[in-house]
C-alpha positions as CSV (number, residue, x, y, z in Angstrom):
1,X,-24.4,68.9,-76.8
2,X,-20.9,70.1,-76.7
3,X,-19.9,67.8,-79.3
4,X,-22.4,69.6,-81.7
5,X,-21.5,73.1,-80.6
6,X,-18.3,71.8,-81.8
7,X,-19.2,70.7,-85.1
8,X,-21.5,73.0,-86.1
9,X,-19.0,75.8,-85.2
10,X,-16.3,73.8,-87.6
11,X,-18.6,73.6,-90.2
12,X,-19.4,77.1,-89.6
13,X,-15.7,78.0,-90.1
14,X,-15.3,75.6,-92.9
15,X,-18.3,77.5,-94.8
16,X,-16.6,81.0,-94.5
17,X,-13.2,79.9,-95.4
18,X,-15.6,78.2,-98.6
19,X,-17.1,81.7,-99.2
20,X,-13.7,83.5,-98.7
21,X,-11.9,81.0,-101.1
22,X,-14.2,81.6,-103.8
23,X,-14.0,85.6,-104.0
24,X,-12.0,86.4,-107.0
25,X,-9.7,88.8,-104.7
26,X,-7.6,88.5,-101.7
27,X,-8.6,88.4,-98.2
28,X,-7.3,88.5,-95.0
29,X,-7.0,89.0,-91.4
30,X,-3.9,89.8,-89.7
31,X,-3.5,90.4,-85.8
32,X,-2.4,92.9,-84.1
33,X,1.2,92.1,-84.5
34,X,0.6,91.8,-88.5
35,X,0.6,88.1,-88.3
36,X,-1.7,86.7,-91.2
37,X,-4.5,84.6,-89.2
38,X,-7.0,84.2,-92.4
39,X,-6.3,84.6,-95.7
40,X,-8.0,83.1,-98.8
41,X,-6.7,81.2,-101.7
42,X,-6.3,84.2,-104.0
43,X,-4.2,85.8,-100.8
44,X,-2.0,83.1,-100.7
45,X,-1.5,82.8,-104.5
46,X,-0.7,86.8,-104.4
47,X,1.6,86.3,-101.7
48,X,3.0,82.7,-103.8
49,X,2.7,80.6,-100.8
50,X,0.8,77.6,-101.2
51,X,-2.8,77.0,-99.4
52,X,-2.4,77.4,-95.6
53,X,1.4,78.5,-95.6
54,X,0.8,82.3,-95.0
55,X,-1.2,81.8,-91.6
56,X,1.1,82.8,-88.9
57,X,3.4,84.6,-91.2
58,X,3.9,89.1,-91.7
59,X,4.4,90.7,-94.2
60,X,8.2,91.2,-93.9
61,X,8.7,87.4,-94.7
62,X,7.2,87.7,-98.1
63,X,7.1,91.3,-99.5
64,X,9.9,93.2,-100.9
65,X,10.8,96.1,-98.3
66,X,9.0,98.8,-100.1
67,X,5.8,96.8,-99.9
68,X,6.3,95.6,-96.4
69,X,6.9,99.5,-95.7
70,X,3.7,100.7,-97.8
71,X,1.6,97.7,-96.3
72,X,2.8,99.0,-92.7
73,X,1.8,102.6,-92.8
74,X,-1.6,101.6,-93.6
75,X,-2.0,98.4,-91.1
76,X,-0.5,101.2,-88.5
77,X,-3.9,103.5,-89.2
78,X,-6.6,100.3,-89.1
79,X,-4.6,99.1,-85.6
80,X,-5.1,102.9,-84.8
81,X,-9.0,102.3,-85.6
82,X,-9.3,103.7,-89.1
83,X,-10.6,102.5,-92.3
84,X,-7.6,102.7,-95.0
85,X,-8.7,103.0,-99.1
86,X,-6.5,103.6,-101.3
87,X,-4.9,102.9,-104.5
88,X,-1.0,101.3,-104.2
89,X,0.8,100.3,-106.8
90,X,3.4,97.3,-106.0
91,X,5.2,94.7,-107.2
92,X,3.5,91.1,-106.3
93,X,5.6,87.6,-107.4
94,X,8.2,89.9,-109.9
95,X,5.3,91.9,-111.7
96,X,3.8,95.6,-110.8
97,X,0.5,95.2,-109.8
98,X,-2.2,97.8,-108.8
99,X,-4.9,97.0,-106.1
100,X,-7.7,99.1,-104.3
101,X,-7.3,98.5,-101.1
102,X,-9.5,98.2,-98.4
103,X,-8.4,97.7,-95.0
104,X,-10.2,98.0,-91.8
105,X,-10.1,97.2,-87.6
106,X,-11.0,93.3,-87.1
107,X,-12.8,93.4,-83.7
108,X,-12.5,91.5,-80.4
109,X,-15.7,90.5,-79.0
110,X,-15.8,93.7,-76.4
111,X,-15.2,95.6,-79.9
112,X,-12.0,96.4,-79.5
113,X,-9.5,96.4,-82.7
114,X,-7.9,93.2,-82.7
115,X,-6.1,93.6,-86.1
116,X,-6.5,93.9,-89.5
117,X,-9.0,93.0,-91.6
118,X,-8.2,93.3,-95.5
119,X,-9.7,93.0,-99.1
120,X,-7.6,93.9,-102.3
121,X,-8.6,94.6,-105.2
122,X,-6.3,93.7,-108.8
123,X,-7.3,96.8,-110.5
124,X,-3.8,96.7,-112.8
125,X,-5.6,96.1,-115.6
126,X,-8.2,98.6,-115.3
127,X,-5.2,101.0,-114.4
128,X,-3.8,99.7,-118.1
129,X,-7.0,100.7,-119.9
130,X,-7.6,103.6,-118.7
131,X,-3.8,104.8,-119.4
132,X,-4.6,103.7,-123.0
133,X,-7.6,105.5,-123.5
134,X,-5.4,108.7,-122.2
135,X,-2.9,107.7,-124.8
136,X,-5.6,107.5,-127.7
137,X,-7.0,110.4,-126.7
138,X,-4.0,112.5,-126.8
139,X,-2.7,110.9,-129.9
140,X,-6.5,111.4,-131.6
141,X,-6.0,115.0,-130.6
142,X,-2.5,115.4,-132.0
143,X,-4.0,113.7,-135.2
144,X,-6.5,116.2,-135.3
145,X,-5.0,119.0,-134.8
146,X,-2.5,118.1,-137.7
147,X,-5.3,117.9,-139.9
148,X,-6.0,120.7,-139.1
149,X,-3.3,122.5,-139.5
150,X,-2.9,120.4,-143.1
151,X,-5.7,121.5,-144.5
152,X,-5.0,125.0,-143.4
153,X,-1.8,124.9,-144.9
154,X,-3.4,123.7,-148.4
155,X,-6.1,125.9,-148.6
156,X,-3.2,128.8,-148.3
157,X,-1.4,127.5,-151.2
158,X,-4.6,126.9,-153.3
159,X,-5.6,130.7,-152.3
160,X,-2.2,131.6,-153.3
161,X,-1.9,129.6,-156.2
162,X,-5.3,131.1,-157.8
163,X,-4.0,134.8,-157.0
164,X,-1.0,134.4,-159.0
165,X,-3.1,132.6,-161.5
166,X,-5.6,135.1,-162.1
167,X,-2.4,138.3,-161.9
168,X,-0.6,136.4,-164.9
169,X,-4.1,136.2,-166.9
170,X,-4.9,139.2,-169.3
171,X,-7.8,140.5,-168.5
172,X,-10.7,139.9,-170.8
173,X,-12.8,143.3,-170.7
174,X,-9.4,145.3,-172.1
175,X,-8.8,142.9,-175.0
């Protein structure tokens, strides 16, 4: 009996680290010392370790400072029991990526917070497409306005050109 407890409760582990593996964004659990206990495949390709090689590991042995410090502040709030969501912009394997992230208190079995429980989400390229719909819009605008003030301009001049036309005209009714 014990020795199908066992394996069921392996394959039961196997299963969700299955699930986990196949999200297309990172995530994690980290204790309450910020040690990494789960993480994913996409967690460990974020963090450009290898499959397996983050468990046991913080963030300090991996992240530049600033994102150690960033990724800190907010693990400090979830250990405090909060849920964290926000949007952080840092740099990930030498690029500046953006993530929504989602932290919140991983639970002990009395329900007290045990660590960190974490899912990321790579928004840097909806970040990227929004900033160039802002740019088109502002440079439409600009083009717009220009028009604008083009045909303005030219619709003087015409008006102008046609007064001095008609002054340099003699005028039919004295002739």
């Amino acid at each position: 009996m014990e020795l199908a407890l066992k394996a069921e409760s392996w394959a039961i582990e196997e299963r969700s680290q299955l699930l986990s593996d196949m999200a297309p964004v990172p995530i994690y659990i980290k204790d309450a010392e910020r040690r990494y206990m789960v993480a994913n495949k996409i967690a460990h390709e974020m963090a450009g370790l290898p499959a397996g090689k983050l468990i046991g590991l913080t963030d300090q042995e991996f992240m530049t400072p600033e994102a150690e410090r960033i990724a800190a502040e907010s693990d400090r709030e979830v250990l405090d029991g909060k849920t964290f969501e926000k949007v952080e912009t840092t740099r990930v394997a030498g690029q500046e990526r953006t993530f929504l992230n989602l932290k919140f208190p991983f639970v002990d079995e009395h329900g007290q917070t045990a660590g960190i429980t974490g899912i990321s989400t790579d928004i840097t390229s909806k970040r990227l497409a929004e900033s160039l719909r802002e740019e088109l819009t502002t440079a439409e605008a600009e083009a717009i306005e220009d028009l604008r003030a083009s045909r303005q301009e030219t619709v003087e001049r015409l008006a102008l050109a046609i007064e001095t036309h008609d002054l340099r005209l003699p005028d039919p009714c004295r002739l």
